[in-house]
VMD Tcl script that draws the C-alpha trace (Angstrom):
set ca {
  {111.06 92.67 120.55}
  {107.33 92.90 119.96}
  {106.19 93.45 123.78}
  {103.04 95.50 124.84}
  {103.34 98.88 123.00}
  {105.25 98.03 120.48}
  {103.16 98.89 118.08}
  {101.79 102.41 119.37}
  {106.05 103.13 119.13}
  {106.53 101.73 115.80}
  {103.84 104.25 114.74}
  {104.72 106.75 116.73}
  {108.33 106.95 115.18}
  {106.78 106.25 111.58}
  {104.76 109.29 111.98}
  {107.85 111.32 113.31}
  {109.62 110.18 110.22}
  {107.17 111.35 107.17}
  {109.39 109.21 104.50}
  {106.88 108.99 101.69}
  {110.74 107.38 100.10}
  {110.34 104.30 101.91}
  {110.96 102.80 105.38}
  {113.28 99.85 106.37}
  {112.18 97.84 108.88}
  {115.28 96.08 110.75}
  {114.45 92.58 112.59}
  {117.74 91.35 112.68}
  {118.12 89.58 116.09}
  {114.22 90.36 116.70}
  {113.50 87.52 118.92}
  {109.85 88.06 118.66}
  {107.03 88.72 121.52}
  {103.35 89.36 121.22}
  {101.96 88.20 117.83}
  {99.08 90.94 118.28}
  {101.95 93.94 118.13}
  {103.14 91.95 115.09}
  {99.88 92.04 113.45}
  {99.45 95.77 114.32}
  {102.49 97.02 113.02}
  {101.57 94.86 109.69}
  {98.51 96.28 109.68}
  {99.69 100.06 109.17}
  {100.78 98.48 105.92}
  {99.07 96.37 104.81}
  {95.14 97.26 104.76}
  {92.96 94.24 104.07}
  {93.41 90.62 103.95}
  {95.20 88.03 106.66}
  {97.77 88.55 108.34}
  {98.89 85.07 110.20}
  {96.57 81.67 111.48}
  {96.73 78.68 113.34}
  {94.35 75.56 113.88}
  {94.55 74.84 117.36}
  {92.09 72.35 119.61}
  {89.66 72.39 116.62}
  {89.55 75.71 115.65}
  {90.68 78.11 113.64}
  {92.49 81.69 114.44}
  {92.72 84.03 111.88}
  {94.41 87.45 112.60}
  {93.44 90.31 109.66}
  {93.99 93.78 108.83}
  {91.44 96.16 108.41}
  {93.06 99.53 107.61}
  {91.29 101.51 104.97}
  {94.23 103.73 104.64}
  {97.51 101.85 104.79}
  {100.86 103.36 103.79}
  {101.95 102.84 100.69}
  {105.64 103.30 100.89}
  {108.08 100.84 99.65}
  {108.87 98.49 102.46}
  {111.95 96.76 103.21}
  {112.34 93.94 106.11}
  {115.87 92.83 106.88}
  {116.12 89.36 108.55}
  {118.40 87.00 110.09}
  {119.41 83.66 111.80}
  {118.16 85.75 115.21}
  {114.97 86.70 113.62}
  {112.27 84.56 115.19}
  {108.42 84.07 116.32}
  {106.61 87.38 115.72}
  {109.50 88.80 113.69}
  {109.21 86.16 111.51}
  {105.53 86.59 111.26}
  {105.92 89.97 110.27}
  {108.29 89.15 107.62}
  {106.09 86.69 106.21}
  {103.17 88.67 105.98}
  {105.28 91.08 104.41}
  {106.07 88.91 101.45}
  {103.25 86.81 101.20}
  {101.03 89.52 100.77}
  {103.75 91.43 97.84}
  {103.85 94.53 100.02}
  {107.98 94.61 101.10}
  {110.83 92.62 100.02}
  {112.88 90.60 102.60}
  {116.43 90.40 102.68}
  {119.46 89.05 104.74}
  {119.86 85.17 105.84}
  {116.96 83.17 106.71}
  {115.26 83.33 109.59}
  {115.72 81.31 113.12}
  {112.15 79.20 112.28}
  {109.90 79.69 115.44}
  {106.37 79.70 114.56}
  {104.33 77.30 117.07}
  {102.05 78.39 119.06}
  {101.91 77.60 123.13}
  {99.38 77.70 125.66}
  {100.67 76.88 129.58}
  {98.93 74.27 131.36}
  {99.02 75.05 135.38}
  {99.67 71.36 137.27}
  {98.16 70.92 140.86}
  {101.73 71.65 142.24}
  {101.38 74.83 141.05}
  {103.98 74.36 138.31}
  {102.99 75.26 135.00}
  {103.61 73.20 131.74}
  {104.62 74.98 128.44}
  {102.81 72.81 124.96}
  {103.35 73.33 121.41}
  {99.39 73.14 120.44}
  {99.54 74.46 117.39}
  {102.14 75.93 114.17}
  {101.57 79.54 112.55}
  {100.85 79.91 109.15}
  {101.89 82.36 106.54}
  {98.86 84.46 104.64}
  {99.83 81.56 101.97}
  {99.42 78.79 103.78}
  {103.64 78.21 104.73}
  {105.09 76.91 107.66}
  {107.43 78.73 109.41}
  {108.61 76.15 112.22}
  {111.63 74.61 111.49}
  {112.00 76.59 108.02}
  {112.07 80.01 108.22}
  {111.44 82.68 106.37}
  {112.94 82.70 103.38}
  {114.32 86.47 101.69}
  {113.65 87.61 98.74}
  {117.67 88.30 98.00}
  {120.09 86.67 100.26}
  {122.39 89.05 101.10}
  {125.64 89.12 103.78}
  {125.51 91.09 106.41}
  {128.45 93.61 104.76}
  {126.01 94.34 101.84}
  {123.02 94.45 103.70}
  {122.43 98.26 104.34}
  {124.10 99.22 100.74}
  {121.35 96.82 99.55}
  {118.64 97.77 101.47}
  {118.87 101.16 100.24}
  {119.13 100.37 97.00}
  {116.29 98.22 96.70}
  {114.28 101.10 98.62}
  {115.58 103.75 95.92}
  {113.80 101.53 92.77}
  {110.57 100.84 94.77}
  {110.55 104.71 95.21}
  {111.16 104.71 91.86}
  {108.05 102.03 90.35}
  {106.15 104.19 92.47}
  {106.93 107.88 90.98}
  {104.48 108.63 88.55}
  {105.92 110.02 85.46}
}
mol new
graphics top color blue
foreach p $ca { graphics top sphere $p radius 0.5 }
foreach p [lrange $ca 0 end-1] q [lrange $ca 1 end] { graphics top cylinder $p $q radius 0.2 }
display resetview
């Protein structure tokens, strides 16, 4: 899940790793957290440009990266039916900005934003104020993300790798 830290982890272990090959990024069963860990694990890849948004009570939130040195290795994101909220943001930004390909089943489709509203009780009321939006403008709630190549969860690693192996590829120079 994307709780507080996440992100210093995720880099953490990328670091530890030193793949220039490529990196797959499982959110299978992901079931989401803090969007701002979302958007600072995207950001380590993806080094300009928006990330997610929302129009909420008027106004507008945009959440951007601004790395000037992303990594460049191939990216691949594996999703399912339990992939939801800040997972699925990830994904999207992922493929909406061309910078991993998505696979597995789509996604759960959780992407509304809630504030709490404390009552005089005491008691605190939970609203759906607003719905997140892709960097291209797409809905998630009640849709999804979407892969790239559906694939079943037998083929899904033998997949993943291969798709991994011809990004390496593209990216060999010659």
């Amino acid at each position: 899940s994307f709780s507080s830290g996440t992100s210093n982890e995720f880099y953490e272990a990328l670091t530890k790793l030193k793949s220039s090959k490529g990196v797959v990024i499982d959110l299978r069963d992901n079931p989401g957290g803090l969007i701002e860990e979302a958007v600072s694990i995207a950001e380590l890849f993806i080094g300009r440009g928006t990330i997610v948004s929302y129009r909420a009570n008027g106004e507008e939130r945009i959440f951007t990266a601004n790395n000037p040195k992303p990594s460049s290795v191939p990216v691949v994101l594996l999703i399912d039916k339990g992939t939801t909220s800040a997972a699925e943001i990830l994904a999207g930004a992922f493929q909406d900005r061309n910078r991993g390909v998505v696979i597995g089943q789509t996604s759960f489709g959780k992407g509304s934003v809630q504030e709490f509203m404390t009552l005089k009780d005491g008691s605190k009321l939970e609203l759906t104020v607003a719905l997140y939006l892709t960097p291209s403008g797409r809905t998630i709630e009640g849709v999804g993300i979407i892969p790239d190549l559906r694939v079943t969860e037998s083929e899904l690693k033998v997949k993943a790798l291969q798709i991994l192996g011809g990004l390496a590829q593209l990216g060999t120079k010659n």
